[in-house]
C-alpha positions as CSV (number, residue, x, y, z in Angstrom):
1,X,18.0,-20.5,-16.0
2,X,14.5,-19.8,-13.9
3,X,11.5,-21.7,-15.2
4,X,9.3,-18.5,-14.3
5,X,8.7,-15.9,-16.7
6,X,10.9,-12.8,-17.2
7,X,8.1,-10.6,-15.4
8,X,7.4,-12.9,-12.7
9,X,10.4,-13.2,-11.0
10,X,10.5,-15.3,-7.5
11,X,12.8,-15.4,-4.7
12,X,13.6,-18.2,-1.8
13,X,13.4,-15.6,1.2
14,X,15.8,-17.1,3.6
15,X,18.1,-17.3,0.9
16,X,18.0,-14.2,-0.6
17,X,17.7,-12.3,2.5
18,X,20.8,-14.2,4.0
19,X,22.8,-13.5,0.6
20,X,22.4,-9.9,1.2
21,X,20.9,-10.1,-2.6
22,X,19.2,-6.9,-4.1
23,X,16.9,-7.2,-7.2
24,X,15.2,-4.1,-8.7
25,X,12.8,-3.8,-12.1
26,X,10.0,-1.5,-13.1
27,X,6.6,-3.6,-13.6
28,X,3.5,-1.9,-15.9
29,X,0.3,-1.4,-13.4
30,X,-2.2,-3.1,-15.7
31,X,0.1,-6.3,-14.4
32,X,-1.4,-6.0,-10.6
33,X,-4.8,-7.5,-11.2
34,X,-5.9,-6.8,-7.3
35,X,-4.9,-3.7,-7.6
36,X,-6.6,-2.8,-10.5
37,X,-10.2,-1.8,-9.1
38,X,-8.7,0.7,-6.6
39,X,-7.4,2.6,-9.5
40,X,-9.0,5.3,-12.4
41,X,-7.0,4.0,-15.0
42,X,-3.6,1.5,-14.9
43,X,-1.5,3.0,-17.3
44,X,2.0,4.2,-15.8
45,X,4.4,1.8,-14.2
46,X,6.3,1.7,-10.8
47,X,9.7,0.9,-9.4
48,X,10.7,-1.6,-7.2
49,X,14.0,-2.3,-5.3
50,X,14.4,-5.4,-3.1
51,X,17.6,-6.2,-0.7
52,X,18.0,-8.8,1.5
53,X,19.0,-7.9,5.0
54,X,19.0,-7.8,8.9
55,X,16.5,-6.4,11.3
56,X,17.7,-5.0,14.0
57,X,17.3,-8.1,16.1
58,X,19.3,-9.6,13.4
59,X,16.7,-11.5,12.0
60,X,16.7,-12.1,7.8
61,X,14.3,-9.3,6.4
62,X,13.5,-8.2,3.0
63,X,13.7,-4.2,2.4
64,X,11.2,-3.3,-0.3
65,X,10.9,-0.1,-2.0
66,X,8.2,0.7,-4.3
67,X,8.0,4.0,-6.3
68,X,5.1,5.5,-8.9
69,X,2.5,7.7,-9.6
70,X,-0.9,5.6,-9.1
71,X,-4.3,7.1,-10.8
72,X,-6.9,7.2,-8.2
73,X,-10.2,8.4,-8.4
74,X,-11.1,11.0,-5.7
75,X,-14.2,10.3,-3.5
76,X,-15.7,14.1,-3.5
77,X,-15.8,14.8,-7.0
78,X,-15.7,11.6,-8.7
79,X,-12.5,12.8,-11.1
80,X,-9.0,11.3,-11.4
81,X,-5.7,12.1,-8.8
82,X,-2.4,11.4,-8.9
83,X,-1.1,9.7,-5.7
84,X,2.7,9.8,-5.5
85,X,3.7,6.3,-4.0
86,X,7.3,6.3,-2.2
87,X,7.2,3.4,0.5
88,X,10.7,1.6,1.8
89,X,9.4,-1.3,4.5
90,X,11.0,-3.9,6.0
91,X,9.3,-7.3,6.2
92,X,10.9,-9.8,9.0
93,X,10.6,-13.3,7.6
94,X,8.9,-15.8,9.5
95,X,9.3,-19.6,9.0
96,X,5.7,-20.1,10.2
97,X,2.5,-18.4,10.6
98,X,2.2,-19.5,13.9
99,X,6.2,-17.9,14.3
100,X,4.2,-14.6,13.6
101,X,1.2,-15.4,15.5
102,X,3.3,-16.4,18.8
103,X,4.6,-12.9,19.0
104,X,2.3,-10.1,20.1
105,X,1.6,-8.0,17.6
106,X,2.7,-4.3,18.1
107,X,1.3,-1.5,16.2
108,X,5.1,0.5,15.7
109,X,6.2,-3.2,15.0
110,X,7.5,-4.4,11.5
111,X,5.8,-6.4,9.4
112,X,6.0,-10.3,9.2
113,X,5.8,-12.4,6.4
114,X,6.2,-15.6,5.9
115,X,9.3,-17.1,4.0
116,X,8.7,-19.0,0.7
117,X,11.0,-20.9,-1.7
118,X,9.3,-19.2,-4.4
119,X,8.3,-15.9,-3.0
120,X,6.3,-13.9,-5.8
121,X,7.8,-10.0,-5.9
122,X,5.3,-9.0,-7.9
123,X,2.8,-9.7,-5.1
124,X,5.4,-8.7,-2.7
125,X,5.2,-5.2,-4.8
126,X,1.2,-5.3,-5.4
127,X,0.6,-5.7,-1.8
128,X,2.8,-2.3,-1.1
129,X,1.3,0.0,-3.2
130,X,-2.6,-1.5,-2.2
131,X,-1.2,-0.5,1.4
132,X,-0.2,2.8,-0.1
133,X,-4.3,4.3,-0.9
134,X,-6.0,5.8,1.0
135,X,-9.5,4.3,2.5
136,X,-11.2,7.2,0.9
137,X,-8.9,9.2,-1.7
138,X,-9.5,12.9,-2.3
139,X,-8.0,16.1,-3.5
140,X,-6.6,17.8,-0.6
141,X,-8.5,21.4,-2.6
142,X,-11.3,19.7,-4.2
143,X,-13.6,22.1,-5.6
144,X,-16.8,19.6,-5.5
145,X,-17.3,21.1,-2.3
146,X,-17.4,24.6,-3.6
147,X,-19.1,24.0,-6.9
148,X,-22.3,21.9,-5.4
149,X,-26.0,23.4,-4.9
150,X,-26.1,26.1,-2.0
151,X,-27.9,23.7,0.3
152,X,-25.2,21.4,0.4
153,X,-22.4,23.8,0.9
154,X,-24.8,24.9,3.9
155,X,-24.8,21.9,5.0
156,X,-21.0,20.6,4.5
157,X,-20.1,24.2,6.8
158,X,-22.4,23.0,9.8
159,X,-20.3,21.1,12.2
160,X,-21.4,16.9,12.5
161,X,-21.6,17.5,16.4
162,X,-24.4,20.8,16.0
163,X,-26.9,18.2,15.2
164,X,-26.4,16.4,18.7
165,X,-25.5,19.7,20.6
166,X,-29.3,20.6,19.8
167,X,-30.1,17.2,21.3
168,X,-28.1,17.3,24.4
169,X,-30.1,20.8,24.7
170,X,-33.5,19.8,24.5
171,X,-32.0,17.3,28.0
């Protein structure tokens, strides 16, 4: 019997990811404290399914997919969104940091982390979904464009490149 708590389960990452072992739950948001200022409100929960497996290099990776419906607040108008969170990534394990760091990193590569005995999922899970939002959320038809004073409108219509077109002109 684990000494951790029910809702903060752990894995060994070599282990686990050489077992082939899968583990799945569903974990409240108001649990992901770093999370939590990113978000409108944290009620809701999300899904996650971990298995251990192979890259295709054959190195031991942990497949992680996170599902839920996160409550963002949108950056235009100030009011809440739903974001629809579906990731499935692959993290290679690493022994080291400096395992990672000695291979050049690759923009298309996959990511690295490195392998604990006691591997949080919950943070595994947290760090997913703070992946998952967006620098600057917003309705894709947000209507605080179309609702604010006529001189903004005006202005939000004029291209950010007219302003140095006239420049370039006066030249």
């Amino acid at each position: 019997m684990s000494h951790q708590p029910a809702h903060q389960p752990v894995i060994d990452g070599f282990e686990f990811a050489s077992a082939g072992a899968t583990q799945q739950g569903i974990w409240p948001l108001s649990d992901f404290s770093r999370l939590h200022d990113m978000l409108a409100a944290d009620a809701g929960e999300v899904r996650y399914e971990i298995s251990g497996v192979r890259d295709e290099r054959g190195r031991p990776s942990l497949r992680l997919k996170v599902s839920g419906t996160l409550e963002l607040r949108c950056q235009r108008c100030l009011e809440p969104m739903a974001l629809e969170v579906q990731t499935d990534e692959t993290l290679v394990l690493a022994a080291t940091l400096a395992e990672i760091h000695a291979e050049p990193a690759r923009a298309d590569g996959p990511d690295r982390v490195v392998a604990g005995r006691e591997m949080a999922l919950r943070e595994l899970v947290e760090d997913e979904l703070i992946l998952a939002v967006p620098y600057a959320p917003r309705h894709e038809s947000c209507t605080a464009a179309l609702t604010g004073e006529g001189a903004t409108d005006a202005a939000a219509k004029v291209s950010p490149f007219a302003e140095l077109r006239g420049l370039i002109r006066k030249h």
